[in-house]
Backbone as CSV, one residue per row, in Angstrom:
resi,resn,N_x,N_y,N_z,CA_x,CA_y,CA_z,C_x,C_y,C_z
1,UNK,-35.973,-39.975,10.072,-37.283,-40.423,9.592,-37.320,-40.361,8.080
2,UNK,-38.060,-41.178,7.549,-37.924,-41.238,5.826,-38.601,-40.455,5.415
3,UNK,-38.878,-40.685,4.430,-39.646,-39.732,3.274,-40.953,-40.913,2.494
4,UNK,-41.831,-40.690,2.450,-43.080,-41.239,1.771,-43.940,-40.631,1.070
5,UNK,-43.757,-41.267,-0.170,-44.457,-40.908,-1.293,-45.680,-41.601,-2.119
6,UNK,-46.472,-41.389,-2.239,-47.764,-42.340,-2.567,-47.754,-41.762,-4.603
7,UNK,-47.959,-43.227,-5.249,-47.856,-43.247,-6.835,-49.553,-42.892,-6.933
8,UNK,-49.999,-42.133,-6.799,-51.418,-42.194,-7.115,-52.188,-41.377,-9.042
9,UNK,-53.009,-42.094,-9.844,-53.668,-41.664,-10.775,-54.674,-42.448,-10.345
10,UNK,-56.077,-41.550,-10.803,-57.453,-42.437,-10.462,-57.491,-43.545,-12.407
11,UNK,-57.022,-42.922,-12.662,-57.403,-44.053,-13.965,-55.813,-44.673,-14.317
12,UNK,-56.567,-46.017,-14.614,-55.432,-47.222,-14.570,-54.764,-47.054,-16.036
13,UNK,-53.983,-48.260,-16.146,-53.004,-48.504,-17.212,-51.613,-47.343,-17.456
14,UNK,-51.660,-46.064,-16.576,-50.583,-44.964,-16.894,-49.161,-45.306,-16.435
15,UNK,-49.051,-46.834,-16.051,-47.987,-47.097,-15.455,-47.334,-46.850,-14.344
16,UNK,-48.787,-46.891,-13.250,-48.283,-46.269,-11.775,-47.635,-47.253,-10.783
17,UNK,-47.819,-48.684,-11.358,-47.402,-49.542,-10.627,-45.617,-49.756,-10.993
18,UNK,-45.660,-49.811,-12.277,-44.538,-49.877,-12.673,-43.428,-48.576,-12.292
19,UNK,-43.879,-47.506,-12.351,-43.546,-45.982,-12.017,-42.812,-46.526,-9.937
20,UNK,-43.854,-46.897,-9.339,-43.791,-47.256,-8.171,-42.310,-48.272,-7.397
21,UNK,-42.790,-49.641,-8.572,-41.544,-50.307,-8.492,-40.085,-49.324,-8.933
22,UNK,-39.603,-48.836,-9.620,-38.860,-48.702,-10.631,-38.219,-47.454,-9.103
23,UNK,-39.279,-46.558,-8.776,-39.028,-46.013,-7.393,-37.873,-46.591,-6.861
24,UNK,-38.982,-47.735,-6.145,-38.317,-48.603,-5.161,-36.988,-48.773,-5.383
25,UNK,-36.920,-49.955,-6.521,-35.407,-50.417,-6.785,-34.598,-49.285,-7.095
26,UNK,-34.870,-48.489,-7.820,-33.798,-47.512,-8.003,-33.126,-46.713,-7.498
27,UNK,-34.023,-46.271,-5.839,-33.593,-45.941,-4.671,-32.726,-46.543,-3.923
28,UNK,-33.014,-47.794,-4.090,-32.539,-48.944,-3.203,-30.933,-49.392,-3.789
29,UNK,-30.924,-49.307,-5.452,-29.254,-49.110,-6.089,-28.632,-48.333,-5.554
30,UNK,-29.315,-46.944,-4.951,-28.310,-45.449,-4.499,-28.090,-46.049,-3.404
31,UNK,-28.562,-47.146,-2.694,-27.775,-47.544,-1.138,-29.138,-46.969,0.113
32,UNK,-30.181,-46.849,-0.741,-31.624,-46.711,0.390,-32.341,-47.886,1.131
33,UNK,-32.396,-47.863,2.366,-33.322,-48.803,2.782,-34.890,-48.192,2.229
34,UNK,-35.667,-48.851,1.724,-36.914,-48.443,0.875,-37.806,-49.883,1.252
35,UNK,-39.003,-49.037,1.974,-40.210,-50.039,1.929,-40.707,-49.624,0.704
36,UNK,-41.763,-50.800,-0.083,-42.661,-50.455,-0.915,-43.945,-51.185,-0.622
37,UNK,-45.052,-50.327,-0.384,-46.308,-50.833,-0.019,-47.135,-51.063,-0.977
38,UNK,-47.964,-51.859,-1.222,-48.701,-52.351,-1.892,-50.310,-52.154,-1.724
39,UNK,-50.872,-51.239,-2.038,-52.298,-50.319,-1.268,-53.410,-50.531,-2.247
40,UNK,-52.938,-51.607,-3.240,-54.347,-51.743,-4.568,-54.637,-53.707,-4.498
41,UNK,-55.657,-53.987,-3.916,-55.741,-55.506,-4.006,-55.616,-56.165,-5.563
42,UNK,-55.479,-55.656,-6.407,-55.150,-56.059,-7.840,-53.354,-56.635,-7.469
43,UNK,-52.983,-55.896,-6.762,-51.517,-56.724,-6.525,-50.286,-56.644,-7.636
44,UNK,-50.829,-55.471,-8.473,-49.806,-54.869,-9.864,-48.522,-55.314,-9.162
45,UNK,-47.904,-53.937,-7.932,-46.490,-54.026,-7.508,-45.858,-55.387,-6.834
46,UNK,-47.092,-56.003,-6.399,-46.757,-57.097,-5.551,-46.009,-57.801,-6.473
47,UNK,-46.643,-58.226,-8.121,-46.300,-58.998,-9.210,-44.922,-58.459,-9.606
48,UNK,-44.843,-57.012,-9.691,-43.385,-56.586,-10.001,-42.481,-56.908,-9.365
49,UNK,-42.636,-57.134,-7.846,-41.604,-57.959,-7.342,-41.384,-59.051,-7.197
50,UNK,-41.912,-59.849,-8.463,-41.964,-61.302,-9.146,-42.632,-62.100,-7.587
51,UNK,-43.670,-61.616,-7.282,-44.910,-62.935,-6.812,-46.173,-62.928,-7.408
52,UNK,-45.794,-63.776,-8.321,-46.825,-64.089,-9.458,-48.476,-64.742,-9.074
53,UNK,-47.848,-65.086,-7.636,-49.300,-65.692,-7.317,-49.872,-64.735,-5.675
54,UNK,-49.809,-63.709,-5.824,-50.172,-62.818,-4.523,-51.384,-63.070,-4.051
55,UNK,-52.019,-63.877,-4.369,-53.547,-64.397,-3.342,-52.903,-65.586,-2.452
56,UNK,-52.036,-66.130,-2.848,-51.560,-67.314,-1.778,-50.436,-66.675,-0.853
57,UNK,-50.809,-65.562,-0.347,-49.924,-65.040,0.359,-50.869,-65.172,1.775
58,UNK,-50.142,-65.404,2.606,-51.039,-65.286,4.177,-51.330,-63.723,4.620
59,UNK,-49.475,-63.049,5.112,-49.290,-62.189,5.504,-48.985,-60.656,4.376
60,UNK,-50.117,-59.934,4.460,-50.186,-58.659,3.806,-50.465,-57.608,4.560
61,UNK,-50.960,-56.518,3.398,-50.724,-55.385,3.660,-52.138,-55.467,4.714
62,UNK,-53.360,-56.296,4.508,-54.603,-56.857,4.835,-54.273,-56.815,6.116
63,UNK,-53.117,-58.088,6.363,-53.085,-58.470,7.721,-52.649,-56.996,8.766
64,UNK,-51.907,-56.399,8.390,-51.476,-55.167,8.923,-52.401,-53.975,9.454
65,UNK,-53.305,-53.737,8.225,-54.604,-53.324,8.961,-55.023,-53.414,9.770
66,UNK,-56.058,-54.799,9.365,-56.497,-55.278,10.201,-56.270,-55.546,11.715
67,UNK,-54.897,-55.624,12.018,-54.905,-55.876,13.430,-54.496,-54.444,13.823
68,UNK,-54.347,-53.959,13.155,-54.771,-52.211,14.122,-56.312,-51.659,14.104
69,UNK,-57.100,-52.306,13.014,-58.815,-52.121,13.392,-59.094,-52.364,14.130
70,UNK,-58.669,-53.943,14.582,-59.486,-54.517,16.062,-58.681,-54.443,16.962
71,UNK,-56.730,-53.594,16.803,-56.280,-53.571,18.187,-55.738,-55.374,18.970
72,UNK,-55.438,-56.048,17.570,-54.669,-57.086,18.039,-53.162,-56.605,18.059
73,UNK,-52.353,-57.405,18.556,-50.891,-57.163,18.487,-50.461,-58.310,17.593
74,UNK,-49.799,-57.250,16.850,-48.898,-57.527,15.218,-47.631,-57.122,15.502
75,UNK,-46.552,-58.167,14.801,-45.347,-57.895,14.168,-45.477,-56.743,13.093
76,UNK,-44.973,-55.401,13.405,-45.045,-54.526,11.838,-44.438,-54.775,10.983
77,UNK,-43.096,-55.622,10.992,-42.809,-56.531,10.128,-42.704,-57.617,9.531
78,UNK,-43.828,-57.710,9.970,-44.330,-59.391,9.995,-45.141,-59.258,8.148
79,UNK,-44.423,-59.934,7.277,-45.105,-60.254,5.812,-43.989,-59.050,4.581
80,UNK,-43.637,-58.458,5.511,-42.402,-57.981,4.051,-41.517,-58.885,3.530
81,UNK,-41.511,-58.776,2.291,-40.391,-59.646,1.349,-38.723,-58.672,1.040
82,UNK,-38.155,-59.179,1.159,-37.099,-58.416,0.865,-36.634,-59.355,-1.032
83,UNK,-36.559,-58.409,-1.839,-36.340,-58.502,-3.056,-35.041,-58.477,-3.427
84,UNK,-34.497,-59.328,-4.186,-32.705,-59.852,-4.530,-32.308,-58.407,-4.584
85,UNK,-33.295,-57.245,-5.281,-32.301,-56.002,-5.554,-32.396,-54.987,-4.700
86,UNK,-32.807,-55.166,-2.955,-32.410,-54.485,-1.890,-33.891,-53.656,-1.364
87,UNK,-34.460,-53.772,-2.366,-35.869,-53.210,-1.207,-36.476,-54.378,-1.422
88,UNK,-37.980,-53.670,-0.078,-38.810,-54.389,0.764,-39.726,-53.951,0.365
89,UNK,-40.687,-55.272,0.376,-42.184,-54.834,-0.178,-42.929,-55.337,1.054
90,UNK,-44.236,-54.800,1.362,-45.684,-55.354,2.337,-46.127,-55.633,0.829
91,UNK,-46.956,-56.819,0.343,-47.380,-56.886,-0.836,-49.003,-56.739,-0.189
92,UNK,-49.343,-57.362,-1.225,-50.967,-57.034,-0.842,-51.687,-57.983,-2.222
93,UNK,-52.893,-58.546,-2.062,-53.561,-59.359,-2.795,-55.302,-59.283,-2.496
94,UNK,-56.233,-60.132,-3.016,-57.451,-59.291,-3.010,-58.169,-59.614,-2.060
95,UNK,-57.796,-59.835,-0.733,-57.996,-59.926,0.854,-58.440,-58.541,1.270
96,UNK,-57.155,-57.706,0.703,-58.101,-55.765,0.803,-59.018,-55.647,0.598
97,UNK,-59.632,-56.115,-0.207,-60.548,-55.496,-0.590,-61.707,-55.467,0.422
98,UNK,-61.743,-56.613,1.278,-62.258,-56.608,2.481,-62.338,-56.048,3.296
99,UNK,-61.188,-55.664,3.939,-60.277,-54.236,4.628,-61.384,-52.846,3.924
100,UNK,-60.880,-52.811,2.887,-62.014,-50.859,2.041,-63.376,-51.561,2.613
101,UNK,-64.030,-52.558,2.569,-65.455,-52.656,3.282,-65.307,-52.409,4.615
102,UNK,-64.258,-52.965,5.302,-64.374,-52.793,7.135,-63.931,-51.960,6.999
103,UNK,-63.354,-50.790,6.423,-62.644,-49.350,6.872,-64.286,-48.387,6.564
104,UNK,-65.162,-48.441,6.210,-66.235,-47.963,6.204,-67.018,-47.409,7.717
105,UNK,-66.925,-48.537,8.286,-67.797,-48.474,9.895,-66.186,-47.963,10.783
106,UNK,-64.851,-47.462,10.383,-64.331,-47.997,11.325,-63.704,-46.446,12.008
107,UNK,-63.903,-46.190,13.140,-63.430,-45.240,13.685,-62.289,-44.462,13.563
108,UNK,-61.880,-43.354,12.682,-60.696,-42.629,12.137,-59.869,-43.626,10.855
109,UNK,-60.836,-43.688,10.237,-61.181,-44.945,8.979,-59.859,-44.192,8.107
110,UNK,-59.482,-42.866,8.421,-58.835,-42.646,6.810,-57.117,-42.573,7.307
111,UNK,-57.104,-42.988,9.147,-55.537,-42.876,8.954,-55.019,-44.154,9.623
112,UNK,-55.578,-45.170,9.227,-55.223,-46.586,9.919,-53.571,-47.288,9.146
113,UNK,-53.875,-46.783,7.976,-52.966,-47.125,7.340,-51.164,-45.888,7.844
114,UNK,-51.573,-44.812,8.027,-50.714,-43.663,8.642,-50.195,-44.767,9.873
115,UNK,-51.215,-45.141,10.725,-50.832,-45.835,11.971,-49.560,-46.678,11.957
116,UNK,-49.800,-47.430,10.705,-48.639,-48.847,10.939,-47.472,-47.665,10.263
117,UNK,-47.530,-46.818,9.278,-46.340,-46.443,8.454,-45.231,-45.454,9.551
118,UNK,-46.188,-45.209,10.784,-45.455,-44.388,12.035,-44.890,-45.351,12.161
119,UNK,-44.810,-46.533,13.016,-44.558,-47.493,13.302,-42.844,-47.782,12.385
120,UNK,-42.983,-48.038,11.040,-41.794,-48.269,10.452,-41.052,-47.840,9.822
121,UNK,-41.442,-46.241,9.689,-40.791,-45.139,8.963,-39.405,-44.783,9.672
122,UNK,-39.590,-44.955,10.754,-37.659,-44.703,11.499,-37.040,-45.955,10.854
123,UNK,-37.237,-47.118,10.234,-36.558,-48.122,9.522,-36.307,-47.644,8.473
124,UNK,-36.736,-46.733,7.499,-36.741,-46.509,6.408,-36.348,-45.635,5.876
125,UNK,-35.351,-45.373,4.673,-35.261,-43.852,4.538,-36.498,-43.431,3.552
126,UNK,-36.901,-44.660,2.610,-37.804,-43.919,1.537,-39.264,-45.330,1.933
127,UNK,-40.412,-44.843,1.923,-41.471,-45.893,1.500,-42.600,-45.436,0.234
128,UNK,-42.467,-46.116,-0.223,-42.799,-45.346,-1.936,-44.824,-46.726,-1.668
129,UNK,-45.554,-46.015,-2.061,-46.882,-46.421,-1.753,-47.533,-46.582,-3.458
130,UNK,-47.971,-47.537,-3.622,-48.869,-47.820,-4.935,-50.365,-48.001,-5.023
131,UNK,-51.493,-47.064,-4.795,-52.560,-47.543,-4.829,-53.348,-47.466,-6.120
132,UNK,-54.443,-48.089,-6.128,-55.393,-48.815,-7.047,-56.218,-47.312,-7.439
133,UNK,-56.213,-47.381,-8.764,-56.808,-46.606,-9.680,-58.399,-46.277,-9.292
134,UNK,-58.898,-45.974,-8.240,-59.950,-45.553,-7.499,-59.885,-44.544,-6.258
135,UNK,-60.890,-43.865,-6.327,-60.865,-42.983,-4.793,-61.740,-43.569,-3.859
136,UNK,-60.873,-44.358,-3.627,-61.715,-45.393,-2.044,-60.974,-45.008,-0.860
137,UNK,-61.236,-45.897,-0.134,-60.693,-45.521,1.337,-59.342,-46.154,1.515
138,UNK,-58.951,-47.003,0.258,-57.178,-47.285,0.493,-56.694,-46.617,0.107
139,UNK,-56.876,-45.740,-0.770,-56.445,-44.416,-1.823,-56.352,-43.377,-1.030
140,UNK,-57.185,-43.339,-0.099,-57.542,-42.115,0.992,-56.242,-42.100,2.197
141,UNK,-56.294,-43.658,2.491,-55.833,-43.581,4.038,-54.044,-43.558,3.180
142,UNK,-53.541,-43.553,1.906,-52.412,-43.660,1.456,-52.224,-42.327,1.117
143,UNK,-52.908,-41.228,0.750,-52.704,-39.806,1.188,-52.442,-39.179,2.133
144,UNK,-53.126,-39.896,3.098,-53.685,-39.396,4.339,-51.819,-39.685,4.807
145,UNK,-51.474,-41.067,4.745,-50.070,-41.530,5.564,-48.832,-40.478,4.360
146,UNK,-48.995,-39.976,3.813,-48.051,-39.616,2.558,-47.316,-38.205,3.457
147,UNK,-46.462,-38.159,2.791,-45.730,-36.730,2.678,-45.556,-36.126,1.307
148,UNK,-45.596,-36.910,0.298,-45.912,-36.268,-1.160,-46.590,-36.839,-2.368
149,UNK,-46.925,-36.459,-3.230,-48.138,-37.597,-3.705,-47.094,-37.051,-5.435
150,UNK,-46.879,-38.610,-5.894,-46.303,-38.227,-7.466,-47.496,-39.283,-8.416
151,UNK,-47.556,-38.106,-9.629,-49.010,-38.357,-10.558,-48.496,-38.457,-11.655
152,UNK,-48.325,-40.111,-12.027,-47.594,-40.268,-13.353,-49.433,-40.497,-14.338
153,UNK,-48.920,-40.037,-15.516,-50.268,-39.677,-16.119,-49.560,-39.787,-17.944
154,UNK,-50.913,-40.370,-18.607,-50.377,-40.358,-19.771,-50.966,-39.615,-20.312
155,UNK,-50.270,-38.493,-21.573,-50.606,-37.846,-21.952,-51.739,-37.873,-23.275
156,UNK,-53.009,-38.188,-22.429,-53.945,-38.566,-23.592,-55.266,-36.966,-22.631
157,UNK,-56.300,-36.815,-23.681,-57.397,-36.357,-23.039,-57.945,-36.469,-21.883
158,UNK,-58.445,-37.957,-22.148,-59.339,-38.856,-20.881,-58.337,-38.485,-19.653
159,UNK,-56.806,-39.003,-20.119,-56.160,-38.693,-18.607,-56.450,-37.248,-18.011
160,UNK,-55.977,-36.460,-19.234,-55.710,-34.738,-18.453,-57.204,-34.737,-17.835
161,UNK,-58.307,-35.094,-18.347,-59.608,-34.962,-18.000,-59.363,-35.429,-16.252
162,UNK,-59.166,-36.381,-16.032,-58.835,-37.046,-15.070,-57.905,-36.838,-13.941
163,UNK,-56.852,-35.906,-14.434,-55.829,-35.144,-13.379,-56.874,-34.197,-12.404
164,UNK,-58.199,-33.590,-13.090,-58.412,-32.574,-11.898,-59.047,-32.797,-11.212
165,UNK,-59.882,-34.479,-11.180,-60.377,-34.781,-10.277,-59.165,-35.316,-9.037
166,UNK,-58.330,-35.783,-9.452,-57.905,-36.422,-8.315,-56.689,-34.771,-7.904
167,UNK,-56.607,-34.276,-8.288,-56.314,-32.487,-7.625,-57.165,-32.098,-6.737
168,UNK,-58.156,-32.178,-7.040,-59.577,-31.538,-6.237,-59.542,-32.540,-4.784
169,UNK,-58.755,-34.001,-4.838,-58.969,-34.988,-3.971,-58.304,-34.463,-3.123
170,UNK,-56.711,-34.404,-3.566,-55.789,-34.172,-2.430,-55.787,-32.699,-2.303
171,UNK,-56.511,-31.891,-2.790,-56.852,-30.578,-1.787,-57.416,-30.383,-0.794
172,UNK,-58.543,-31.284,-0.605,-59.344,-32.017,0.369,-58.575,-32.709,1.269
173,UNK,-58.078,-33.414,1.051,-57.101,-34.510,1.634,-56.102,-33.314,2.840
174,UNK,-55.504,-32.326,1.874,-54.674,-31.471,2.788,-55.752,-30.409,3.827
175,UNK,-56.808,-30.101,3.431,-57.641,-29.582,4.193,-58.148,-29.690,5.366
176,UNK,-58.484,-31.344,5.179,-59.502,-32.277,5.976,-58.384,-32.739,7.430
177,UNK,-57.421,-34.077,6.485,-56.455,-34.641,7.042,-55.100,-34.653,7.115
178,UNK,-54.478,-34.127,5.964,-53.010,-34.150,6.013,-52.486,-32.871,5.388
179,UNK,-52.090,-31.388,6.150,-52.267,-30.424,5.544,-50.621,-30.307,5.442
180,UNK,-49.893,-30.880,5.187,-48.357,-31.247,5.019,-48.100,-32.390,3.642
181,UNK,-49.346,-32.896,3.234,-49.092,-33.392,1.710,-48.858,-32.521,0.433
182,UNK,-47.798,-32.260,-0.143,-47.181,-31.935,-0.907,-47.598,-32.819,-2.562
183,UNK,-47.638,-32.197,-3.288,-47.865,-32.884,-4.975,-46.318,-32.676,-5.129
184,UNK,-45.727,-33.970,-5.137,-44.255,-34.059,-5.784,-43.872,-33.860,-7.257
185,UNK,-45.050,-34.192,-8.116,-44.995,-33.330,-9.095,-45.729,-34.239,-10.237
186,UNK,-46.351,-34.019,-11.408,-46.628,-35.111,-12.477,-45.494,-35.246,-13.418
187,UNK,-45.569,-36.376,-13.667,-44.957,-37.652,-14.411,-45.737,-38.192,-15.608
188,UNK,-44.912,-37.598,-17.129,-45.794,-37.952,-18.255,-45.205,-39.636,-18.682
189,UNK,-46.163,-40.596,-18.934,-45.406,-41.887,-18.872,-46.247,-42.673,-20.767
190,UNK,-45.469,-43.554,-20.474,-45.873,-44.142,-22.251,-45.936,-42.956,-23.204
191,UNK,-44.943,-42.422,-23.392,-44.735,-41.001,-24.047,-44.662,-41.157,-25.579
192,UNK,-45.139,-41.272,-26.136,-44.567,-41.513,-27.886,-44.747,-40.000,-28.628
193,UNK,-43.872,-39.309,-28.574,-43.106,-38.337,-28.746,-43.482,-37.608,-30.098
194,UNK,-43.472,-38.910,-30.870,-44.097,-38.650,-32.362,-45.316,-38.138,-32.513
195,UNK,-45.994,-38.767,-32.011,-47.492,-38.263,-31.983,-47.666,-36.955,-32.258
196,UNK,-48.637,-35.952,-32.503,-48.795,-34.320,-32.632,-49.857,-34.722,-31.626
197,UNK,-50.469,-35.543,-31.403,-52.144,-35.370,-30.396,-51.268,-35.453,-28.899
198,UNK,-49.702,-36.140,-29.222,-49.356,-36.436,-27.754,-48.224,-35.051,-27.360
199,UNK,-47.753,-34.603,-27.941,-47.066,-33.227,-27.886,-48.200,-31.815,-27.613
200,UNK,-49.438,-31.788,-28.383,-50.633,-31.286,-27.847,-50.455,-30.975,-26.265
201,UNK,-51.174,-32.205,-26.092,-51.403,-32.848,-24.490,-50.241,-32.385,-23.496
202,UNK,-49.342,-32.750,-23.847,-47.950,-32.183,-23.098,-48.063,-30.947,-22.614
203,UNK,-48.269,-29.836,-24.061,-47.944,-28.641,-23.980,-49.385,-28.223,-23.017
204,UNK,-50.499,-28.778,-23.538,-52.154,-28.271,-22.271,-51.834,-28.252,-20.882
205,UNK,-51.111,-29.740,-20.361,-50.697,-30.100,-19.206,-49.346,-28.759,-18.535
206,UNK,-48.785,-28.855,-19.089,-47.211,-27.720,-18.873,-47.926,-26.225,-18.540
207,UNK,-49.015,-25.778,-19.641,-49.451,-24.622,-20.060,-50.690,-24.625,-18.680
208,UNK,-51.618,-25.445,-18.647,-52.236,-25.431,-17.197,-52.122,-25.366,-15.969
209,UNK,-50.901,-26.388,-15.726,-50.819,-26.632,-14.264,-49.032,-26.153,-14.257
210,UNK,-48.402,-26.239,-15.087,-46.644,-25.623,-14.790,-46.854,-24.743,-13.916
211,UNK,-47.286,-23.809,-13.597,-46.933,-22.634,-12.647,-47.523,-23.004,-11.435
212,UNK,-47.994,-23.994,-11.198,-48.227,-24.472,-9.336,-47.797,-25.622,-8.962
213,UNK,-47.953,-26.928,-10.749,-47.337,-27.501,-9.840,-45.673,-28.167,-11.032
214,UNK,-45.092,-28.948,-10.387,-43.616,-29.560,-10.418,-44.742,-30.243,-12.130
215,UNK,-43.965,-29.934,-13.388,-44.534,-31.176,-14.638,-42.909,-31.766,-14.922
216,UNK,-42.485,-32.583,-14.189,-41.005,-33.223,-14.882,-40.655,-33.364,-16.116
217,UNK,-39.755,-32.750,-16.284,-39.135,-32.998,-17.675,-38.906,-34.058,-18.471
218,UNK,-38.794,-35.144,-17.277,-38.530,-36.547,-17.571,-39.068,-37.755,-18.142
219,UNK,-40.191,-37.606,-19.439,-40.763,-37.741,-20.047,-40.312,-39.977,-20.126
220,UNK,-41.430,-40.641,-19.781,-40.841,-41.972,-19.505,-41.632,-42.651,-20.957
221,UNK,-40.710,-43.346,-21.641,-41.159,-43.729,-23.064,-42.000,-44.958,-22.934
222,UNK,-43.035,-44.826,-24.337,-43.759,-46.189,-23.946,-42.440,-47.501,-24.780
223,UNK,-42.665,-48.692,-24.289,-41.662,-49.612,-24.373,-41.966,-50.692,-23.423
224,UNK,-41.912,-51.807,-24.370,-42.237,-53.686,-24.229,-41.265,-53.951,-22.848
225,UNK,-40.480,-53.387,-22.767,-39.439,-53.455,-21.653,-40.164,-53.440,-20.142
226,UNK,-41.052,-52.876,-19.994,-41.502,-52.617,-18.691,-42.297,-54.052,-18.520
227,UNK,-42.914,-54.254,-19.453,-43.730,-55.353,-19.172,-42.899,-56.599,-18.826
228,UNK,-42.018,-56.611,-20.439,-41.018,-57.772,-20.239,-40.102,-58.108,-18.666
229,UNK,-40.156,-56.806,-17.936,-39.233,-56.929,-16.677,-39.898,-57.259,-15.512
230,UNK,-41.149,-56.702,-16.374,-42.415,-57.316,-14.839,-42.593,-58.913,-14.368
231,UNK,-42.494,-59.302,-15.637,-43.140,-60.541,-15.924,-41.853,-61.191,-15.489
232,UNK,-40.649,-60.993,-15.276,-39.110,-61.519,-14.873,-39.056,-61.187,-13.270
233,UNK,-39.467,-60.690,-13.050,-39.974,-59.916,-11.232,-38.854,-59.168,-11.039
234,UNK,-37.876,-58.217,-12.027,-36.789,-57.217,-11.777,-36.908,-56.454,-12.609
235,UNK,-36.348,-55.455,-11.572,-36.589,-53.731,-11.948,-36.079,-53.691,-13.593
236,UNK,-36.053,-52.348,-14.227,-35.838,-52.355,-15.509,-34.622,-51.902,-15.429
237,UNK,-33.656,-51.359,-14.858,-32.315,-50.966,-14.352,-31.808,-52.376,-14.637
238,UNK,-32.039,-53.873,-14.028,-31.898,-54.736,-13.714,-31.643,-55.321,-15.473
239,UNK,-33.070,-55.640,-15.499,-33.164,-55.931,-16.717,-32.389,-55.148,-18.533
240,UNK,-32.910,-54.500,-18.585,-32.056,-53.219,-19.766,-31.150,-52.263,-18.859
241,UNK,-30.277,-52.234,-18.180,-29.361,-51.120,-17.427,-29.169,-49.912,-18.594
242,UNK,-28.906,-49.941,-19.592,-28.631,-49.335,-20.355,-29.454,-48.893,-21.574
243,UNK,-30.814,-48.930,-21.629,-31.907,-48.727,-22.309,-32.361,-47.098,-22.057
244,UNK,-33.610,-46.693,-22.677,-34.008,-45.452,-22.583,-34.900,-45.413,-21.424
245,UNK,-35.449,-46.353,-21.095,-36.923,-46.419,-19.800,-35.860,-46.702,-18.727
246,UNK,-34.757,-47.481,-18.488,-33.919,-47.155,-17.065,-33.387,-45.524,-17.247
247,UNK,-33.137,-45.314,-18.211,-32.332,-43.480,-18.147,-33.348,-42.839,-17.758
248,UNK,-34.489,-42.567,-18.069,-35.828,-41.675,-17.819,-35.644,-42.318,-16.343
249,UNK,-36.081,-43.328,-15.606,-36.616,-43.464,-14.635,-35.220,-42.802,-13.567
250,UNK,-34.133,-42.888,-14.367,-32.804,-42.639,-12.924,-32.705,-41.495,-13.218
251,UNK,-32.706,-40.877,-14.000,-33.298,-39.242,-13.883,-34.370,-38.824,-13.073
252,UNK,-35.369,-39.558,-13.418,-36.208,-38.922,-12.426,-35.851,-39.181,-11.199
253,UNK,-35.625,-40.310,-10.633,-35.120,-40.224,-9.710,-34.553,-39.645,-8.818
254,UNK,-33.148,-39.129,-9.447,-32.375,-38.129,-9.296,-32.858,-36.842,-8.825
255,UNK,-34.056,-36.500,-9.781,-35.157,-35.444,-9.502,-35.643,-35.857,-8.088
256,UNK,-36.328,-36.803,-8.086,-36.946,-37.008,-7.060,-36.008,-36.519,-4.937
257,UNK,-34.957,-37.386,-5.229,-34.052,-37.374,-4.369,-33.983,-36.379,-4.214
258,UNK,-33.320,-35.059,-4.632,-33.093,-33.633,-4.762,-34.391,-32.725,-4.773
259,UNK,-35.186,-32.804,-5.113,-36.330,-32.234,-4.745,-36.777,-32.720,-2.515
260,UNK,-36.444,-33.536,-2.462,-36.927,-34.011,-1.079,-36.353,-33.678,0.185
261,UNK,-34.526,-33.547,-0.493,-33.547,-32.817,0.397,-33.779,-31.845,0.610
């Protein structure tokens, strides 16, 4: 059975989508079969795996739901893309968003999404999960299906401000519904090193939370590269193999892998 990890920060731009992809493929170089789910109707990861137009998609992460709300019979692999560099995405586009309204009325609303990931986790060794910078009920039911939750976060105020709400979430989360979710650890991302306000921040974050939870060493630099590789629909390994944002990310990696064994 695999291992699943959900990219979650409640506030956007920290590079969780990109953090997510970079997962995926880089797992998938070590020789992993790796789903990557797509859990934010904004469709960030979907785009990273170069589908630039994710509303003209039929089959999503939407459709998958959905037919376990109403109990139709679905292909569980019915709408994954398999990507030139070896993982698989369920993408997702802004059809969800429909789905977070019908998951409201809907009976065991927060583990529908857990439902289908039973279903295809014996396919998988890793499924790495990307949701949308909110605590809604796709954010929820992607905790809820998780086995470890990684919190890439940039080291500004507003963010650290922002780490303890979504702490306070998945304490709840392990309380309520999933008392086997694990914090895989935070992830400082767009790092500019130079800064003194951003070395600050570092040291608050390390000095607060280091002694409970995992703060990686692996510090991921800010750099035009991520974007530039997005916008090409391949990983940054792919794109710069030999740059500073593929070394940070296959380190962490590395981390990641070894922490899970």
């Amino acid at each position: 059975m695999g291992k699943t990890i959900v990219v979650s920060n409640l506030k956007g731009g920290c590079g969780k989508s990109f953090t997510a992809a970079s997962l995926s493929f880089g797992l998938a170089m070590k020789g992993a079969k790796v789903l990557a789910i797509d859990a934010d109707p904004q469709g960030s990861l979907t785009v990273s795996f170069g589908i630039h137009e994710p509303d003209a998609l039929q089959n999503t992460l939407e459709s998958v739901m959905s037919s376990i709300i109403t109990g139709t019979e679905h292909n569980p692999l019915s709408g994954i893309i398999t990507h030139s560099e070896g993982a698989d995405l369920l993408p997702a586009n802004i059809t969800l968003t429909g789905t977070e309204l019908t998951l409201v009325s809907v009976l065991g609303r927060e583990t529908i999404l857990r439902q289908y990931i039973e279903k295809v986790k014996p396919l998988y060794d890793w499924i790495i999960i990307d949701t949308s910078p909110s605590l809604g009920l796709l954010t929820i039911n992607a905790l809820a299906a998780a086995d470890s939750v990684l919190i890439p976060m940039i080291p500004k105020y507003l963010d650290a401000k922002g780490l303890e709400l979504l702490l306070k979430t998945i304490s709840q989360i392990r309380r309520q519904i999933n008392p086997n979710l694990v914090i895989n650890g935070i992830l400082q991302t767009m790092v500019e090193k130079r800064a003194k306000s951003t070395r600050g921040i570092i040291s608050l974050i390390e000095n607060t939370y280091g002694n409970k939870i995992r703060i990686f060493g692996e510090h991921i630099p800010r750099s035009v590269r991520a974007s530039e590789s997005t916008e090409q629909g391949i990983s940054i390994f792919a794109y710069e193999p030999n740059g500073k944002l593929a070394s940070a990310y296959a380190a962490l990696i590395n981390k990641v892998v070894s922490y899970a064994a």
